[in-house]
C-alpha positions in Angstrom: -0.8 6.5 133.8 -2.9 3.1 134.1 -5.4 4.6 135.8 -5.9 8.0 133.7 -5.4 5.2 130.6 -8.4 3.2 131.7 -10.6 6.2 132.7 -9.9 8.1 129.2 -10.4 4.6 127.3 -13.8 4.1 129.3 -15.1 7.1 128.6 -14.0 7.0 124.8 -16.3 3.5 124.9 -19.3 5.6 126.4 -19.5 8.2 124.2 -18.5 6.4 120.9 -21.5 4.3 120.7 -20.7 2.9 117.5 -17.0 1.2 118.7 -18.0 -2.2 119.8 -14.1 -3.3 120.4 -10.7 -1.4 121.0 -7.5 -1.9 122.6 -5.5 1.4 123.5 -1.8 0.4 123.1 2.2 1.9 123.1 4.5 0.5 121.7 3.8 -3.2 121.6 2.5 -3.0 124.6 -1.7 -3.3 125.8 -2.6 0.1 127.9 -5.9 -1.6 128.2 -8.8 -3.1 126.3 -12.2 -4.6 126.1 -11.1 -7.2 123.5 -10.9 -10.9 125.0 -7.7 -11.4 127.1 -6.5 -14.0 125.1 -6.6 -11.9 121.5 -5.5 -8.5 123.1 -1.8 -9.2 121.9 -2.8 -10.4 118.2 -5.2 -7.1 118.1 -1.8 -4.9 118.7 0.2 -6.4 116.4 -2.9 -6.6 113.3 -2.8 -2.6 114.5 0.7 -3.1 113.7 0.2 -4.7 110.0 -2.6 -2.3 109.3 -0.2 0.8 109.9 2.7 -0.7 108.0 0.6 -1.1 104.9 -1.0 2.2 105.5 2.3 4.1 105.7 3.3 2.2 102.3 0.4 3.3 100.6 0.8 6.9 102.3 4.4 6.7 100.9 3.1 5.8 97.5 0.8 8.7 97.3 3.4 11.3 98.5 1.1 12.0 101.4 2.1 12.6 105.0 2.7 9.8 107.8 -0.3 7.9 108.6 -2.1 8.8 111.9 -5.4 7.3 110.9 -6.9 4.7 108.8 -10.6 2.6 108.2 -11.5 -0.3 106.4 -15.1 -1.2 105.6 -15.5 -5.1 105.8 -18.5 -7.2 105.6 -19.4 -7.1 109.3 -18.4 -3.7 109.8 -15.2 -1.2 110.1 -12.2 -1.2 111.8 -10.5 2.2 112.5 -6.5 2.4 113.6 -5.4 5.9 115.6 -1.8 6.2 116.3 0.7 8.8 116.9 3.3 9.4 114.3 6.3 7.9 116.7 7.0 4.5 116.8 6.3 3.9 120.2 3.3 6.3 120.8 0.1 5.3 121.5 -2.5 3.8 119.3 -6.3 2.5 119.2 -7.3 -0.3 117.0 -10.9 -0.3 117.1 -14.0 -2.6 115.5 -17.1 -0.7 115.0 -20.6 -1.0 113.9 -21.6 -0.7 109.8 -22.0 2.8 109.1 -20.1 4.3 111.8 -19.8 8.3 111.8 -16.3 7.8 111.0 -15.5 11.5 111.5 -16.4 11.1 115.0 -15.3 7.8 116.1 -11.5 9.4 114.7 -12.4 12.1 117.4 -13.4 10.0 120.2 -10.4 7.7 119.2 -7.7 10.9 119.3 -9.6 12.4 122.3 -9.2 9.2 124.2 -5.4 9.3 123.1 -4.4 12.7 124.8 -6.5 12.3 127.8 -5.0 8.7 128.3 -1.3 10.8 127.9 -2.7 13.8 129.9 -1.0 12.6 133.0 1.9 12.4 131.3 2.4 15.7 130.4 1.5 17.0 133.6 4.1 14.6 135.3 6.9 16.5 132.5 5.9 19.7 133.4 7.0 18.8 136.9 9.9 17.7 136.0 11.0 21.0 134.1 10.6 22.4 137.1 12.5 20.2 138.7 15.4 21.1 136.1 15.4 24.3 137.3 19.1 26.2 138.3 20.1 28.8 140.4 23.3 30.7 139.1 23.4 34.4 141.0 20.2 34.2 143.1 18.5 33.9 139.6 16.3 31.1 138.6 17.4 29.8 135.1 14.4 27.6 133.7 15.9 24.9 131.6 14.6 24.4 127.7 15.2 21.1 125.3 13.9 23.2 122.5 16.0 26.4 121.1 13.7 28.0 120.0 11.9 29.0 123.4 13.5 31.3 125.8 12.6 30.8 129.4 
């Protein structure tokens, strides 16, 4: 996954022109970044803080969970993607003044599911992997009941 990770994160850092910064993370954990060694810890858990208060303010609103969020400072804008479970992945990133915000959240979710894309290919092995034979019949094995095999 490291390597899919690092390829999907470089070529988010490409395309987005505007991202300066960004550290790709799940869970507490750094996938990879471009941010100094020594602040790529304190970058997760600010992504951290900034999705705590966002999920309070979402909660205040009645709105859904938050999967995205930007701030405007003085120097520029910092944009937060991250999957709705706790230990999905995320992107803190710092970006120029007057990013296209609408596409650095593209770039930023793109980046995500390519980084993951592995991943899912690696499951769909394994539900193959899950499959029984009962009567010279392949039964496909399902977590969800509402597909049939």
């Amino acid at each position: 996954m490291k390597e899919q990770a690092e390829k999907a994160f470089a070529e988010m850092l490409e395309i987005s022109t505007d991202v300066d910064k960004a550290v790709l993370f799940a869970g507490d954990q750094v996938v990879v970044s471009n941010f100094p060694e020594s602040l790529q810890g304190t970058m997760v858990k600010k992504a951290h803080e900034l999705a705590v208060a966002g999920a309070a303010r979402a909660a205040d609103m009645g709105s859904a969970p938050l999967t995205q969020l930007v701030a405007e400072t003085g120097g520029g804008m910092v944009f937060l993607v991250q999957e709705p479970e706790a230990a999905g992945m995320g992107i803190l990133a710092t970006a120029k003044k007057d990013s296209r915000i609408g596409l650095v959240f593209y770039d930023m979710k793109t980046c995500i599911r390519d980084a993951q894309e592995i991943d899912d290919a690696g499951s769909a092995g394994v539900e193959i992997v899950e499959e029984a034979v009962f009567e010279d019949e392949i039964v496909e094995m399902t977590d969800d009941p509402g597909v049939e095999a």
